[in-house]
C-alpha positions as CSV (number, residue, x, y, z in Angstrom):
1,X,-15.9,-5.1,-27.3
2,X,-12.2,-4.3,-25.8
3,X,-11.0,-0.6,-26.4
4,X,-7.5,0.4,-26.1
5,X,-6.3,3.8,-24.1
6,X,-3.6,5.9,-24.8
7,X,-1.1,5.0,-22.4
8,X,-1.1,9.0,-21.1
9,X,-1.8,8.7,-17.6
10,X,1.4,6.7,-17.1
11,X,3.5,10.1,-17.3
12,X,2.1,11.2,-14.2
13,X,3.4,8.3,-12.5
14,X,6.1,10.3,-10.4
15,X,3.4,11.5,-8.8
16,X,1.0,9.4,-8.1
17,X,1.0,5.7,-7.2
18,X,-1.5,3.8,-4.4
19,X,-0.3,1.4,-2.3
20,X,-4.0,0.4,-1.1
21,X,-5.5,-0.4,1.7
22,X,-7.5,-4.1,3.4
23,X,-10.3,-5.2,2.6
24,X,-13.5,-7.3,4.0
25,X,-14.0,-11.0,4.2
26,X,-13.1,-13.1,0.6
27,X,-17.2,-13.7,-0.2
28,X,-17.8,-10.0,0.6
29,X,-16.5,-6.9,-1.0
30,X,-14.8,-4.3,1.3
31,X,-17.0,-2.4,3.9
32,X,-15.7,0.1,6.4
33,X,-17.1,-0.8,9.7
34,X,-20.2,0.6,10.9
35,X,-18.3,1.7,14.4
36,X,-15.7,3.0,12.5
37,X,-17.5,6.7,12.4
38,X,-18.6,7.1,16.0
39,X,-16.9,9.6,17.7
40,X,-14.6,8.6,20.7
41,X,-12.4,10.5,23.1
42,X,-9.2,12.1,22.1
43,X,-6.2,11.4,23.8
44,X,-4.3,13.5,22.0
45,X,-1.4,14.8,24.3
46,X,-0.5,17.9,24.8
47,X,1.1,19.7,21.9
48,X,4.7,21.8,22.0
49,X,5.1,24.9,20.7
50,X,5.7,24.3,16.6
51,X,5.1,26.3,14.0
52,X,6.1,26.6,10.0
53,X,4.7,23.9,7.5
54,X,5.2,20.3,7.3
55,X,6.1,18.5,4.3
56,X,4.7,15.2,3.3
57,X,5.4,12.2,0.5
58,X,1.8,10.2,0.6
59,X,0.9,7.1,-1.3
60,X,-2.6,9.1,-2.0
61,X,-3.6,13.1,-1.5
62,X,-7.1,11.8,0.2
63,X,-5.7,12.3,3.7
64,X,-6.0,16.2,4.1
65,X,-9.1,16.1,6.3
66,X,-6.7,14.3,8.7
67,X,-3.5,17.3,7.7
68,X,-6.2,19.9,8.4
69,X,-7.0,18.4,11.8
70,X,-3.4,18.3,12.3
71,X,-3.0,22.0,11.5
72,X,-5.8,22.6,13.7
73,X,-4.4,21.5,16.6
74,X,-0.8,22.8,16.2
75,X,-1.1,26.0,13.7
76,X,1.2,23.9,10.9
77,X,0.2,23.8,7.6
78,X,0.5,20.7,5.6
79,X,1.6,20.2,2.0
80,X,1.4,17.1,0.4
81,X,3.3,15.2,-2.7
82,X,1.5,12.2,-3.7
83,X,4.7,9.8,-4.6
84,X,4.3,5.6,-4.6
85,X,7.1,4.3,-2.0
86,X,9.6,2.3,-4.3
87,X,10.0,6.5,-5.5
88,X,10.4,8.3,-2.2
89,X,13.1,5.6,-1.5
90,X,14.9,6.6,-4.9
91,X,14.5,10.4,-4.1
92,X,15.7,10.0,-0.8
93,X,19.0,8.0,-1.7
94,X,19.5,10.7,-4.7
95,X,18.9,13.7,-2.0
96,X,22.1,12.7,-0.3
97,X,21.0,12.8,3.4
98,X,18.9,16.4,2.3
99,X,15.3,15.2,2.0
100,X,13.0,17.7,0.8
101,X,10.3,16.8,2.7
102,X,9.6,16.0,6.7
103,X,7.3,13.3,7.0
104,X,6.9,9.9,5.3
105,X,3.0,8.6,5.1
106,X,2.1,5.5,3.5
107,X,3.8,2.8,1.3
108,X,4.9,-0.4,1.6
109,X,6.8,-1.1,4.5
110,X,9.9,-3.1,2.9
111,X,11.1,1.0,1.5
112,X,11.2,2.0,5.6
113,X,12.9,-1.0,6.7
114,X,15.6,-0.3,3.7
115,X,15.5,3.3,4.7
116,X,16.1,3.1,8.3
117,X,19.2,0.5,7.4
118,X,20.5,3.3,5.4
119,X,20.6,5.8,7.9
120,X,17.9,7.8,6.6
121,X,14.8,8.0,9.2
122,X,14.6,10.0,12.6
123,X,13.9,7.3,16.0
124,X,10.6,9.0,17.0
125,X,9.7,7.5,20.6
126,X,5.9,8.5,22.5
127,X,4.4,6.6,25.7
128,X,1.3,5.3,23.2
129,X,3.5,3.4,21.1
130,X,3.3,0.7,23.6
131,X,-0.2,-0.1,22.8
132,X,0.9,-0.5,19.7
133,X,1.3,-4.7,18.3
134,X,5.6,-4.8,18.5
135,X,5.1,-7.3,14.9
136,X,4.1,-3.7,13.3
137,X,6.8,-1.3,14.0
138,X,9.8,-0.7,14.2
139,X,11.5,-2.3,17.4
140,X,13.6,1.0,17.8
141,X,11.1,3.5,17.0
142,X,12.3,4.5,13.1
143,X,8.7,3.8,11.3
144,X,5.5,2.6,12.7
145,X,2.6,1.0,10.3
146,X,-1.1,2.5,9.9
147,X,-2.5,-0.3,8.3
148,X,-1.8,-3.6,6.0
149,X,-2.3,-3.6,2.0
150,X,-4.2,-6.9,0.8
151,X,-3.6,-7.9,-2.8
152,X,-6.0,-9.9,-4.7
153,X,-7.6,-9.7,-8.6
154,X,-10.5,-7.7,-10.1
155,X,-11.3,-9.0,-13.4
156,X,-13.5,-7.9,-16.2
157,X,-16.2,-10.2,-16.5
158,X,-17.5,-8.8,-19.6
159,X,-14.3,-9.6,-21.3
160,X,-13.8,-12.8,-19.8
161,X,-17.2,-14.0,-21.1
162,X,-16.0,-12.5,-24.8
163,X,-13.0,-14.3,-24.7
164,X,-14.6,-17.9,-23.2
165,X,-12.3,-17.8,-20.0
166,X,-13.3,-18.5,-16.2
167,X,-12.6,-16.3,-13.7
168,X,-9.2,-17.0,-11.7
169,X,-9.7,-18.0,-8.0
170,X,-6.0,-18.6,-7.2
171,X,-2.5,-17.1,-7.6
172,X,-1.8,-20.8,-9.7
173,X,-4.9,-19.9,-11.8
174,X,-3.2,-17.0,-13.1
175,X,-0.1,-19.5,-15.2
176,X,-3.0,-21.0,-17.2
177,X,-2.0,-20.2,-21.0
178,X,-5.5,-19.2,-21.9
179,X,-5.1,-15.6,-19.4
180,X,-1.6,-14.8,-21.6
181,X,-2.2,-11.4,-22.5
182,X,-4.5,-10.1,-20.3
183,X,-3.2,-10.2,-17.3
184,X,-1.8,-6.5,-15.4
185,X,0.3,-5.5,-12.8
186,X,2.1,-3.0,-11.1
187,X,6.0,-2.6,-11.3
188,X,7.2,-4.2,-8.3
189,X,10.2,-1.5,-7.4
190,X,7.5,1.0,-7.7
191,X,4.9,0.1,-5.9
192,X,5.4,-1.3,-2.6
193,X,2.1,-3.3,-2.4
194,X,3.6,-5.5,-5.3
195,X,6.8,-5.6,-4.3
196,X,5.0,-7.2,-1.0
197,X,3.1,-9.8,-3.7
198,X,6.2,-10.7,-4.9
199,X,8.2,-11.6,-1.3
200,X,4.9,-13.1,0.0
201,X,4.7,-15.3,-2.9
202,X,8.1,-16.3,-2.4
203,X,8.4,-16.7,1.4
204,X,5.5,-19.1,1.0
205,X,6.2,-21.4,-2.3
206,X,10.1,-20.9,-1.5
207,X,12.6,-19.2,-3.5
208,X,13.0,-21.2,-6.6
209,X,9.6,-22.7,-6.6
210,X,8.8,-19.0,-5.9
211,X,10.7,-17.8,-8.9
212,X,9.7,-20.6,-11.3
213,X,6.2,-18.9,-10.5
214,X,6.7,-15.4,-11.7
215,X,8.6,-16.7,-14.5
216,X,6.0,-18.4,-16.1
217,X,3.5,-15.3,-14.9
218,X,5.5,-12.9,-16.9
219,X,4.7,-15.3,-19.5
220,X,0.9,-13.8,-19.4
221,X,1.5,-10.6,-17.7
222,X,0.5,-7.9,-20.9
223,X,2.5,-5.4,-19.1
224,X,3.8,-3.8,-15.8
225,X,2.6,-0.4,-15.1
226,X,4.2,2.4,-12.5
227,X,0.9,3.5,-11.1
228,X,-0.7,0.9,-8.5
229,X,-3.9,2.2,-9.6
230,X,-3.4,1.3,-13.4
231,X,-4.4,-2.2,-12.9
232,X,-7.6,-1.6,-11.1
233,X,-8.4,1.5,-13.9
234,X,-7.3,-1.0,-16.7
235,X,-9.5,-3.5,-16.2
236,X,-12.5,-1.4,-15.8
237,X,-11.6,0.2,-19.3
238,X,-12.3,-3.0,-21.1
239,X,-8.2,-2.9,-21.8
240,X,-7.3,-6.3,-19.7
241,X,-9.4,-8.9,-18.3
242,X,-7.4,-9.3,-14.9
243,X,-5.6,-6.8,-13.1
244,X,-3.1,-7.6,-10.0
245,X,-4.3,-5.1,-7.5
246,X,-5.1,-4.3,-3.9
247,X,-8.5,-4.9,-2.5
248,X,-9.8,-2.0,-0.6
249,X,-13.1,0.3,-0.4
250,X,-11.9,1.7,-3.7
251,X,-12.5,-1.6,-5.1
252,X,-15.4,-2.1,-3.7
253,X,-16.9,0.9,-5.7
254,X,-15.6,-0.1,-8.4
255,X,-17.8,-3.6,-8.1
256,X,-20.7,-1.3,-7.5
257,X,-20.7,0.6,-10.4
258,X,-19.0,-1.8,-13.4
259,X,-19.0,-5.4,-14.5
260,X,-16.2,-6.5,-12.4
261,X,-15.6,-8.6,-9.5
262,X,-12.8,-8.7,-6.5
263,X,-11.4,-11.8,-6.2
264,X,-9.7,-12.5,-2.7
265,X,-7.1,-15.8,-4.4
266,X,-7.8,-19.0,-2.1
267,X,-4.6,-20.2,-1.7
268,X,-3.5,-16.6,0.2
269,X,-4.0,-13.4,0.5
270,X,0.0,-11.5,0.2
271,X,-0.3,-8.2,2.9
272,X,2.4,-5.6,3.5
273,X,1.7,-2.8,6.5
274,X,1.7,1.1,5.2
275,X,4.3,2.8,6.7
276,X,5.0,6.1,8.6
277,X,8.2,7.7,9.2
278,X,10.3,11.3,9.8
279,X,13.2,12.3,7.6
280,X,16.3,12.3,9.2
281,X,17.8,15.8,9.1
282,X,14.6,17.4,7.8
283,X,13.9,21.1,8.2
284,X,10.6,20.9,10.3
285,X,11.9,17.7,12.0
286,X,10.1,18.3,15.2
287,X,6.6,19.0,13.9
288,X,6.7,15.4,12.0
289,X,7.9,13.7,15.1
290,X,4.9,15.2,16.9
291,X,2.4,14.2,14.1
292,X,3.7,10.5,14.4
293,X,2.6,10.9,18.2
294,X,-0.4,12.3,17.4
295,X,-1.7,10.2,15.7
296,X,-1.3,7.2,17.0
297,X,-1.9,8.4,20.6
298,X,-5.8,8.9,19.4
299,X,-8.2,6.5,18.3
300,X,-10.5,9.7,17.0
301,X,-7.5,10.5,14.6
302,X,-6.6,6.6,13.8
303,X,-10.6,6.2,13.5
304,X,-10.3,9.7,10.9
305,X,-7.4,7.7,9.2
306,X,-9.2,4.6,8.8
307,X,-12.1,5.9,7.5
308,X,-10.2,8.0,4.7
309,X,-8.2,4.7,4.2
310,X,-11.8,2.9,3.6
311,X,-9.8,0.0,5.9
312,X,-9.8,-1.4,9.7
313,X,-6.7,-2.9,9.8
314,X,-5.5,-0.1,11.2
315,X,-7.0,-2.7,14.4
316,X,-4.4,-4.8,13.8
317,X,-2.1,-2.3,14.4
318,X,-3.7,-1.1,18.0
319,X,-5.9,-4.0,19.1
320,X,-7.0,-2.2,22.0
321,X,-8.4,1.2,19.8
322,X,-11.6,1.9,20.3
323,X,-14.3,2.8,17.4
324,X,-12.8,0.5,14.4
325,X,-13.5,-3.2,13.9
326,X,-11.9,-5.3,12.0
327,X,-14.3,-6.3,9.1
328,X,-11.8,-9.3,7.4
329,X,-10.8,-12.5,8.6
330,X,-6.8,-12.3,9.1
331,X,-6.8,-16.4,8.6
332,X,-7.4,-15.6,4.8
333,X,-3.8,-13.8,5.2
334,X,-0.7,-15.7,4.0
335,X,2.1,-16.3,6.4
336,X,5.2,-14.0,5.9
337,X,8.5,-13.1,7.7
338,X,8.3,-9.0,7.8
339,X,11.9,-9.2,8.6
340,X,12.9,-10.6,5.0
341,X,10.8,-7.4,3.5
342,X,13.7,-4.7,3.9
343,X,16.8,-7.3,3.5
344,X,15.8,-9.1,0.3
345,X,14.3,-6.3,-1.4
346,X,17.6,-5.2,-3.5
347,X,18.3,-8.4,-5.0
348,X,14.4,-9.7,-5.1
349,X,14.1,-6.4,-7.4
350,X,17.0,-6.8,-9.0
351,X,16.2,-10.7,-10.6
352,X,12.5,-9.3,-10.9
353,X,13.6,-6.6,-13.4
354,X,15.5,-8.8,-15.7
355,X,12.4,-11.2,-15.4
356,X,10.2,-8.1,-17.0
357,X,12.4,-7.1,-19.6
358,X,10.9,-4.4,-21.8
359,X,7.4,-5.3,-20.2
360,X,8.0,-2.7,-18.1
361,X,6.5,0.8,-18.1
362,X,9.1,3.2,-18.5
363,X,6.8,6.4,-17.4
């Protein structure tokens, strides 16, 4: 039988958000690639002289074996804040051009492409950003992506057999009036992965096909959470049949050890790269510009970085890396205009909080 959860966890939603990772191909759950923890050469260049400690917003506080290497190499320590992207893009407006942090890791990248047309990023330029794809960074050097965020369903099939229902295999599947109710999903100006559901969906039906869409969606949506885990946690809880959620490693454990299933949608899979960017005027400016190099100048770290991520689109990103395949097929991706991400975000967020009304978490 269902059992209902205090909705406690929700306050620490400040704090904590994911903005997932990719996943493997749609009859498969998610599988880091075997090749993806064999060693390979650094090419880590040389480091300047830095020193102090570095400041980071992350989507997740798993990545401190990759901060420690970091510190390692250069003598700066790391600390971390664990902040979805939708709210570093809030703080940072409210900070008034005086972040309080140095380095941006993780997070939709629609909040970077906003950020950098406010003014707010540092250009950060290194030789090895040339092997990087041009479709996944910034043209003039302000953010750079580490990976891409796939978005399907997990569903409780435990529930759905209580309640009689089939388990939805497309995004249309989801408007049937039998799901209404049960249904889950993450705050869109919170959580950048969503936010990237919601543009996909509309770059691909068209805007007022599109918005018919979510419309009759929020008709079935129970509510819209501020964590980007909540969905995912939800639905394992017995509390919703289907969550909205990204399809990643995570997910796959999830499969492993309840009675749910990850359902990659047939008619598209939406995708968003994870960002990374430096604060403009932050205080230890030059240490984040030399992680961005860093990291991306060495498959070993990338590989580190993938392997923390439980992902390998981080391939996608540097087709030539060595030690990480890509373990999805990209054809199961929808089509979308990265451009549109950063420009339409304001007003898409804007018509999609009216559309939620008091469906909306408020912590």
């Amino acid at each position: 039988m269902r059992k209902k959860l205090p909705i406690l966890a929700l306050t620490l939603a400040l704090l904590l958000s994911a903005c997932g990772q990719t996943a493997s191909e749609p009859s498969a759950t998610p599988a880091a690639s075997p090749e993806a923890s064999v060693p390979v050469e650094s090419e880590t260049p040389q480091a300047p002289e830095l020193s102090g400690t570095m400041k980071v917003v992350a989507t997740s506080d798993a990545y401190g074996p990759l901060f420690d290497a970091f510190t390692a190499d250069t003598g700066v320590e790391v600390e971390v804040l664990s902040m979805s992207s939708g709210e570093v893009l809030s703080r940072l407006r409210a900070e008034g051009g005086t972040p309080s942090a140095d380095l941006w890791f993780g997070g939709g990248v629609d909040s970077f492409m906003s950020a950098k047309d406010d003014g707010l990023l540092e250009q950060v330029t290194f030789d090895a950003a040339d092997e990087l794809d041009p479709a996944y960074k910034d043209a003039d050097g302000y953010w750079y992506s580490k990976g891409i965020t796939i978005v399907g369903f997990l569903v409780n099939n435990t529930l759905l057999s209580e309640l009689g229902l089939e388990a939805p295999q497309t995004w249309t599947d989801l408007l049937d009036s039998q799901y209404a109710g049960e249904i889950i999903m993450s705050n869109p100006a919170v959580s950048g992965t969503n936010y990237a559901v919601v543009n996909a969906i509309l770059q691909t039906m068209g805007e007022e096909e599109g918005w018919n869409y979510f419309e009759a969606l929020n008709d079935n949506i129970a509510y819209y959470s501020r964590r980007g885990s909540d969905p995912s946690n939800r639905v394992i809880s017995d509390e919703y049949a289907i969550g909205i959620t990204y399809l990643d490693g995570t997910i796959d454990a999830l499969v492993e050890q309840y009675d749910v299933t990850a359902i990659y949608p047939t008619d598209g899979i939406p995708w968003v790269p994870e960002g990374v960017a430096v604060f403009k005027d932050a205080e230890n400016v030059e240490a984040a510009k030399y992680f961005v190099e860093w990291l991306f100048s060495s498959d070993e770290h990338l590989t580190q970085l993938a392997e923390i991520d439980q992902k390998t689109g981080v391939k996608i990103i540097k087709p030539d890396m060595e030690g990480v395949e890509l373990s999805f097929d990209t054809s199961i991706l929808m089509e979308e205009d990265l451009s549109l991400f950063g420009s339409q975000r304001e007003a898409i967020l804007e018509r999609f909080e009216a559309l939620m009304g008091d469906k909306a978490a408020d912590e």
